[in-house]
C-alpha positions in Angstrom: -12.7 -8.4 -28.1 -15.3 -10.7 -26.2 -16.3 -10.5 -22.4 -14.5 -13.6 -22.5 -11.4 -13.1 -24.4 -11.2 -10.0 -21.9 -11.7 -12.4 -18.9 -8.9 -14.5 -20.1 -6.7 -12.2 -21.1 -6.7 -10.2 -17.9 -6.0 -13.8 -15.8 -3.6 -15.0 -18.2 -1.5 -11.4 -17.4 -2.4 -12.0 -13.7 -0.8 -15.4 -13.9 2.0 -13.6 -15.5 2.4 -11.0 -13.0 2.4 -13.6 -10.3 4.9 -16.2 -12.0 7.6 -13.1 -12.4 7.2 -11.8 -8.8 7.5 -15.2 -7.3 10.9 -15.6 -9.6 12.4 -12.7 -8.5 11.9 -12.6 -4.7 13.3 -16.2 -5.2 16.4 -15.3 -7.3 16.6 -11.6 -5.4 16.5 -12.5 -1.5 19.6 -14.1 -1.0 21.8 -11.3 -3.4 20.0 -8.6 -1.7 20.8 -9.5 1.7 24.2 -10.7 1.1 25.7 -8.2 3.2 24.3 -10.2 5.9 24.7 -13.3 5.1 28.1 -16.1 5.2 29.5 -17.2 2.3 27.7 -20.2 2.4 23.8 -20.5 3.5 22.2 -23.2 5.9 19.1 -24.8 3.5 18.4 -28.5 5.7 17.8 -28.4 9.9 18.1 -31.9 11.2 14.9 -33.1 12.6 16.3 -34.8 15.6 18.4 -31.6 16.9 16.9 -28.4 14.8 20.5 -28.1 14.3 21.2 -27.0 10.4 22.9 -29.7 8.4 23.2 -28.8 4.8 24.5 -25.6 3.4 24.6 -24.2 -0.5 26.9 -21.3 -1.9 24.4 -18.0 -2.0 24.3 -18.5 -5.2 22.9 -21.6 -5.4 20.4 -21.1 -2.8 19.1 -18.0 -5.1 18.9 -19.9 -8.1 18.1 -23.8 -7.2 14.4 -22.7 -5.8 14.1 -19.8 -9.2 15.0 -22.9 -11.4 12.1 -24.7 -9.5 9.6 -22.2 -9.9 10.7 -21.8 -13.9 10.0 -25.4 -14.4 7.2 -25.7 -12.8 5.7 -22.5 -14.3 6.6 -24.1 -17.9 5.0 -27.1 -17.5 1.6 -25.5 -16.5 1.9 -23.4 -19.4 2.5 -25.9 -21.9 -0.1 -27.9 -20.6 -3.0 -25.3 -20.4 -1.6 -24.5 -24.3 -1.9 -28.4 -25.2 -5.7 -28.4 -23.4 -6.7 -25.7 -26.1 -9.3 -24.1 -23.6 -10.8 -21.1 -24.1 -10.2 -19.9 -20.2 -7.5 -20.3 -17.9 -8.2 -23.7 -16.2 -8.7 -23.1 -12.3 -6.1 -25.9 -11.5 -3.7 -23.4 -13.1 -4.6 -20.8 -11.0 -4.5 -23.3 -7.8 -1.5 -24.4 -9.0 0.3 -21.3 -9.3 -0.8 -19.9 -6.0 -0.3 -23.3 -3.9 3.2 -23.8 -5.7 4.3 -20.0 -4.8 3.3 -19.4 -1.4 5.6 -22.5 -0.4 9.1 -21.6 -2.6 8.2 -17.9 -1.4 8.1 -18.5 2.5 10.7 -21.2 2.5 13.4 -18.9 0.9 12.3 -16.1 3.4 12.8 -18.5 6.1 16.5 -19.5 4.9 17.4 -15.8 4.0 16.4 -15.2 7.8 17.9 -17.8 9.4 21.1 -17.1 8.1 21.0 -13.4 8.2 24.0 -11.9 10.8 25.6 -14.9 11.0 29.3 -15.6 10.7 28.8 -19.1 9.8 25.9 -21.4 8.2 26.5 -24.0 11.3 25.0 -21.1 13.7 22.1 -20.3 11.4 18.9 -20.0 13.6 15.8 -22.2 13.5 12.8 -22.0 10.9 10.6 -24.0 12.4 7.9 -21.4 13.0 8.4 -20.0 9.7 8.1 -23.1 8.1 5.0 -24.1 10.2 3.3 -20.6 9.2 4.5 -21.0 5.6 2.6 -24.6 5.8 -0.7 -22.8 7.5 -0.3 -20.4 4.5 -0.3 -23.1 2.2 -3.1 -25.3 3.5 -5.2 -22.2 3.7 -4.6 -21.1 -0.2 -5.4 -24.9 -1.1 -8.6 -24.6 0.2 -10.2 -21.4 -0.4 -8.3 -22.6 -4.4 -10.4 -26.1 -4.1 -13.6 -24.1 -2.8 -13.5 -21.8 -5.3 -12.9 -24.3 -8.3 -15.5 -26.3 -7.0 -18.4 -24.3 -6.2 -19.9 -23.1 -9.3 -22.5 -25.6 -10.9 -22.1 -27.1 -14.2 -24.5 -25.5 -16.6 -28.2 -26.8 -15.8 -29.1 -30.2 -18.7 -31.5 -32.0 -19.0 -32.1 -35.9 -20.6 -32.6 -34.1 -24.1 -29.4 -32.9 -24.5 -27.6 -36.5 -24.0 -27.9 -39.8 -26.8 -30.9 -42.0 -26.0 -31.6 -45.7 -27.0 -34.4 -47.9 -27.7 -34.8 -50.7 -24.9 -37.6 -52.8 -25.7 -39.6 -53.3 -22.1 -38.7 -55.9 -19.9 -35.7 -56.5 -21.6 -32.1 -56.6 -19.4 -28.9 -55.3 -20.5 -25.4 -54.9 -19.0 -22.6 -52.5 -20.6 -19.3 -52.4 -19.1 -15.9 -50.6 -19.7 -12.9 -50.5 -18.4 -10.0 -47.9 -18.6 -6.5 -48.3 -17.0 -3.6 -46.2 -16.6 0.4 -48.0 -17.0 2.0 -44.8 -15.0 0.0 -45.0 -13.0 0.2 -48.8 -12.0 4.2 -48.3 -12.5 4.0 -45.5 -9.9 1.9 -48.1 -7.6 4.7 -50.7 -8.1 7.6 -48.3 -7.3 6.0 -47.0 -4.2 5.6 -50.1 -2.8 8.9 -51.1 -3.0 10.0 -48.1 -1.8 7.5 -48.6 0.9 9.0 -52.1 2.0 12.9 -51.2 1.6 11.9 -48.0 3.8 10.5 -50.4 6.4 13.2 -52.8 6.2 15.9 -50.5 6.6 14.1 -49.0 9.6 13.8 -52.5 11.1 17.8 -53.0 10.0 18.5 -50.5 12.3 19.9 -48.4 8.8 17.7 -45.4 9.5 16.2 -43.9 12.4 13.3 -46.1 13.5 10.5 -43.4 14.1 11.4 -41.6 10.8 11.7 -44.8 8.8 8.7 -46.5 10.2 6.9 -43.0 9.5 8.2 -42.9 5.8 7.2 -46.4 5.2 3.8 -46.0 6.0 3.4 -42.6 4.0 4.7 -44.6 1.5 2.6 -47.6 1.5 -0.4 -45.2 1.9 0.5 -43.3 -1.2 0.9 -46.3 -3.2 -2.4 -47.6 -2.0 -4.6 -44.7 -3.4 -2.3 -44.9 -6.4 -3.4 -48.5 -7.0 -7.0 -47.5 -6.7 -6.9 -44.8 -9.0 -5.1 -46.7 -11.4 -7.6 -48.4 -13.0 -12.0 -47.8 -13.8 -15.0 -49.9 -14.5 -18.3 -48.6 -15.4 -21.2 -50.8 -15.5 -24.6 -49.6 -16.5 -27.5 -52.1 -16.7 -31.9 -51.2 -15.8 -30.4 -50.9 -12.0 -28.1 -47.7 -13.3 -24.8 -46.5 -12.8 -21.8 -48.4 -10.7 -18.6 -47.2 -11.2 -16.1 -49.8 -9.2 -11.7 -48.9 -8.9 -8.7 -50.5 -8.7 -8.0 -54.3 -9.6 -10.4 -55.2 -6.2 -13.5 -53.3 -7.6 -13.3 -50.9 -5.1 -14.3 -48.3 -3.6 -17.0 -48.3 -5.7 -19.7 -45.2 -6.5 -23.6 -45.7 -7.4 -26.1 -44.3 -9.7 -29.2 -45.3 -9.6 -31.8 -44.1 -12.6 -34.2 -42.1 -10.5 -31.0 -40.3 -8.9 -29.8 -39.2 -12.8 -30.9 -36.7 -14.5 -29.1 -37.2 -17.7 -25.9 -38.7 -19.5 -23.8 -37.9 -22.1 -20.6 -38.3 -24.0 -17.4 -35.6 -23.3 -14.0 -35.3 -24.7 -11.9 -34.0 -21.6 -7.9 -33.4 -21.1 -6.4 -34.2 -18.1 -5.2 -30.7 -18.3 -9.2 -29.5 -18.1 -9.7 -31.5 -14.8 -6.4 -31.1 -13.2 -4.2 -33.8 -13.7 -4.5 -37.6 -13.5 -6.5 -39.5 -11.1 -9.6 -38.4 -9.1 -9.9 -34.8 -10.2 -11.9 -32.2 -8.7 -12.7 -29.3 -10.7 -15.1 -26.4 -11.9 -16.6 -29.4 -14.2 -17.5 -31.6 -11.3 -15.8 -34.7 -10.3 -13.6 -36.6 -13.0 -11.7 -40.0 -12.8 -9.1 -39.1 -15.6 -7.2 -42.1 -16.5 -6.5 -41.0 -20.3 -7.5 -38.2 -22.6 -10.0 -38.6 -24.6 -13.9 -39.8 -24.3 -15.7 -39.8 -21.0 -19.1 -40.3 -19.8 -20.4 -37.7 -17.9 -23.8 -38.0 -15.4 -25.8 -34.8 -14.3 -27.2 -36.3 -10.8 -31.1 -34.3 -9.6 -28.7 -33.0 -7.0 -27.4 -31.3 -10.2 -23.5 -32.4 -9.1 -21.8 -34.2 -12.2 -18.8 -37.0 -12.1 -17.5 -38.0 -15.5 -15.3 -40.9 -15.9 -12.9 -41.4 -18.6 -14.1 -45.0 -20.4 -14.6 -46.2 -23.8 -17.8 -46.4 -25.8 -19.4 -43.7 -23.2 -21.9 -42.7 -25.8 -23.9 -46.2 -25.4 -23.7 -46.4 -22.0 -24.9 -42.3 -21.8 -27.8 -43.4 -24.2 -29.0 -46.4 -22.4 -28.8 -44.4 -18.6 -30.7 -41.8 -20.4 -33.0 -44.7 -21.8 -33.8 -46.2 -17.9 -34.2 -42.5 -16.3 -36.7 -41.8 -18.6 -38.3 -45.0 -17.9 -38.2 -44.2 -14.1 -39.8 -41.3 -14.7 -42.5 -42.3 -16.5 
């Protein structure tokens, strides 16, 4: 067995080890405390009061957050299994360790709260709980997002990318564009969602702070979703600009002195992380659809690979003005 094989192996037993103690303090809490908790547990606090206003049987509060966890664990497996990688992706990692820590601490909080009580209407408060199971959280994220993020790609130079003959003093322009229908669907239900949240808040139908709060989450949400919903990428003797969203922007810049070379990449969404703009241990990716990307190595040796058709010409003719600008 390889270094490598060995590598994965012991993190794909690590991931294991995690995923089944996660499941059982989720499924085993509640049962093994049960001779200190009611019948019935307290699982929603109202904002307003911090007073609890939503109960489950014990057994349901066991096994709704295990069947949470079991989801969520098969669809990350399934996905790094489709992505045919060779390691274990670090989103996976991130993913496991970010989704944990929250199911984890909430269902400590609940078990406590409810613990030597007579009834789930006297259940104590989890507000710091839940506050030090966010702090938890936030921290994991980013020491997960430093960690993916902080090892370079492996060093490449213009060689190792397609070139093209471009006679001299000659101008060209190649453009792509990639789009993403989920991902414009998701814009157009958020938004609506946004509005009839608003609407209902100024309806008097909901409480005003929590509805005016909602609505703008919402709107926000469907904002970014609209810009990452669709990519243009327009190379031409000036270099690389990258332009989303139906508006062209934001927009990013290359120009050919700043690029040290360009290729072509078949990446997964389950490589980079998911849809969207992705950041991984293979740089920065705008991942609108499997498949082809083109990928630049900046000097600064930081690469951002976005996912557009033909990315071979447009890698051959960025490779074709670098070297011109450095000659």
């Amino acid at each position: 067995m390889t270094d490598g094989a060995r590598r994965k192996s012991g993190a794909a037993w690590g991931l294991a080890g995690w995923a089944a103690v996660v499941l059982v303090l989720l499924a085993g809490l509640p049962p093994a405390a049960s001779g200190r908790l009611p019948d019935r547990l307290a699982i929603h606090w109202s904002a307003a009061s911090g007073r609890p206003d939503g109960s489950m049987p014990l057994w349901a509060a066991a096994a709704f957050p295990a069947l949470i966890w079991a989801v969520l664990t098969a669809v990350v497996v399934l996905a790094v299994w489709r992505s045919g990688t060779r390691t274990i992706p670090g989103w996976a990692v991130a993913t496991f360790g970010c989704g944990g820590v929250p199911l984890v601490g909430g269902q400590v909080s609940v078990v406590r709260a409810n613990m030597d009580r007579e009834d789930w209407h006297g259940a104590g408060s989890v507000t710091g709980w839940v506050v030090g199971t966010l702090v938890v959280t936030a921290v994991s994220g980013a020491v997960a997002l430093f960690t993916l993020c902080r090892k370079p790609a492996a060093p490449r130079s213009v060689t190792d990318g397609p070139t093209i003959d471009v006679p001299a003093g000659h101008r060209f322009v190649w453009l792509s564009r990639t789009s993403n229908p989920w991902l414009q669907t998701t814009f157009a239900v958020t938004g609506l969602l946004a509005v009839a949240a608003g609407m209902a808040a100024l309806a008097g139908l909901t409480d005003l702070t929590a509805g005016v709060v909602g609505a703008a989450a919402l709107a926000v949400s469907s904002v970014l979703t609209l810009c990452c919903s669709s990519v243009q990428a327009r190379v031409s003797e000036r270099g690389l600009e990258v332009t989303f969203g139906p508006l062209g922007w934001p927009r990013r810049r290359w120009c050919p002195a700043g690029i040290e070379s360009a290729r072509a990449e078949n990446r997964t969404p389950a490589q980079v992380g998911g849809w969207g703009y992705r950041l991984s241990g293979l740089g920065t990716t705008v991942m609108l659809r499997g498949g082809e990307c083109l990928v630049v190595r900046s000097r600064t040796g930081k690469e951002f690979a976005v996912s557009v058709d033909d990315a071979e010409r447009g890698a051959a003719l960025l490779n074709s003005t670098s070297e011109r600008s450095d000659g």
